[in-house]
C-alpha positions in Angstrom: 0.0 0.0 0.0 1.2 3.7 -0.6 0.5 6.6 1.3 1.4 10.2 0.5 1.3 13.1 2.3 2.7 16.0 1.2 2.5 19.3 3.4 3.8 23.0 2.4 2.7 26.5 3.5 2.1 28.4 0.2 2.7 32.6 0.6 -0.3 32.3 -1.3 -4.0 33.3 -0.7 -6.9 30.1 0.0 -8.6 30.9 -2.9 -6.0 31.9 -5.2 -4.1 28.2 -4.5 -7.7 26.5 -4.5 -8.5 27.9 -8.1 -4.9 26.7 -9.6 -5.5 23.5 -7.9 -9.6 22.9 -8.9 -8.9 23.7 -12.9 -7.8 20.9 -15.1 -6.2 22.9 -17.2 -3.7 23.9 -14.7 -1.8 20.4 -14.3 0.4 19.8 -17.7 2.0 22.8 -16.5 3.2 20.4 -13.5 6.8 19.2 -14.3 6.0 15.4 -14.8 2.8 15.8 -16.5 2.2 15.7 -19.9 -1.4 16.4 -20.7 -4.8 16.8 -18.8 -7.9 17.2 -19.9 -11.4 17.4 -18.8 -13.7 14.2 -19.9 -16.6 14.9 -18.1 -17.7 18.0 -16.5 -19.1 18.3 -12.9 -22.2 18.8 -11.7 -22.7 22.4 -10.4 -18.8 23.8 -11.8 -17.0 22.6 -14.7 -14.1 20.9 -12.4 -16.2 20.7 -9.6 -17.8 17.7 -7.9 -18.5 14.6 -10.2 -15.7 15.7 -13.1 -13.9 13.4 -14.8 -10.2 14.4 -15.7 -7.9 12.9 -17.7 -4.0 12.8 -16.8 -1.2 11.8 -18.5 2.3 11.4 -16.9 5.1 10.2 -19.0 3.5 7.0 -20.1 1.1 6.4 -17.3 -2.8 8.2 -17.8 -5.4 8.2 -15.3 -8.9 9.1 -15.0 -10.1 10.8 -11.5 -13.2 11.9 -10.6 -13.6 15.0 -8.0 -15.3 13.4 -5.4 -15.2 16.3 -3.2 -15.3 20.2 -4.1 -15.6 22.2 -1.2 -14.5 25.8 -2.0 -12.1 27.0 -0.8 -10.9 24.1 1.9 -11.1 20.9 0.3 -10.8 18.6 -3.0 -11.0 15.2 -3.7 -10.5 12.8 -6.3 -10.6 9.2 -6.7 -8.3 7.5 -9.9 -11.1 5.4 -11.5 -8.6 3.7 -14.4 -5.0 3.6 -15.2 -3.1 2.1 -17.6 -0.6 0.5 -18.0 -0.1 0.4 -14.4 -3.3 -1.0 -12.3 -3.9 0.0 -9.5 -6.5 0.5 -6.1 -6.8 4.3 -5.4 -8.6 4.1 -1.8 -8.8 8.6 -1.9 -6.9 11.2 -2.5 -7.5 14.5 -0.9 -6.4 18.7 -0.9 -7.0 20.7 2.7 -6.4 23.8 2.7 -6.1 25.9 5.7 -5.9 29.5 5.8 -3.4 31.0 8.0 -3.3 34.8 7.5 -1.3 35.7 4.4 -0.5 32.3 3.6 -2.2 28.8 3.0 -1.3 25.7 4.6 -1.7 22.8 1.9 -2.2 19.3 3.2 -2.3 16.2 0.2 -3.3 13.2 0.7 -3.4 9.7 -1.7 -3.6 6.0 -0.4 -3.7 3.2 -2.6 -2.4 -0.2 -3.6 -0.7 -1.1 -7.0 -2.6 -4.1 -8.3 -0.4 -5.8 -10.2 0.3 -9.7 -9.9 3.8 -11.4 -8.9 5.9 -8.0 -10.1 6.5 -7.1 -6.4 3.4 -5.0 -4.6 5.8 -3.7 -2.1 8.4 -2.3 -4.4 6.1 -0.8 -6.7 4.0 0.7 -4.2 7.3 2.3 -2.5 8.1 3.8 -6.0 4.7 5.0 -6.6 4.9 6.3 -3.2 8.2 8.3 -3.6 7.2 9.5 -7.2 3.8 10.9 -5.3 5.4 12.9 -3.1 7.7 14.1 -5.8 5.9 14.9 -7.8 3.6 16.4 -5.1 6.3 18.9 -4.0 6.7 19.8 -7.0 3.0 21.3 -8.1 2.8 23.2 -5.3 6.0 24.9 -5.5 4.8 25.5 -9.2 1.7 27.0 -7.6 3.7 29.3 -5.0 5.5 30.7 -8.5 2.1 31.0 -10.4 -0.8 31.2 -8.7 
């Protein structure tokens, strides 16, 4: 099993970080990720609750759905596919937590690589690692941009 948790203060403001966060459109220009798209929109807001967005990194893509869209304290996703890699995505969740000018950013993503007889452990260490890398990462990107 892998579980990520990525924590940074961001000299950013809640909603500001929220929006960069929330929009699709935002993530291929994470380093790592190649392409996003939206395949489904959400219910009430375009990336909102119920959207279905499309992520490629290198030669992995996923589908997540926004499970939870709370603006501006909380989103969460579940990965519903992803190939070539399977795996079980338990949750994966953003808390943010205003704290005057800046905004604390807590992520969150547990889940279990499903592939047979290739070694759960080590690929859920890697996928673990790569997470948090690659979680570190966007929100220093947002800190620059947002």
């Amino acid at each position: 099993m892998f579980r990520i948790k990525v924590e940074k203060l961001l000299k950013k403001e809640i909603g500001a970080v929220f929006d960069y966060l929330a929009d699709h459109e935002n993530y291929d220009k994470f380093s790592g990720i190649k392409d996003s798209e939206l395949l489904e929109p959400g219910l009430k807001e375009k990336n909102g609750r119920g959207a279905l967005r499309g992520l490629t990194l290198g030669s992995i893509k996923f589908e997540e759905r926004i499970t939870a869209f709370e603006r501006p304290a909380k989103l969460s996703y579940r990965i519903e596919k992803s190939t070539p890699i399977p795996f079980d995505h338990d949750f994966g969740t953003i808390e943010l937590i205003e704290e005057g000018e800046f905004t604390r950013v807590v992520w969150r993503s547990e889940g279990r690589i499903t592939v047979p007889l290739i070694g759960k452990l080590v690929l859920d260490k890697v996928a673990q690692k790569q997470g948090i890398a690659g979680f570190t990462s966007a929100l220093k990107q947002i800190e620059r941009e947002a």
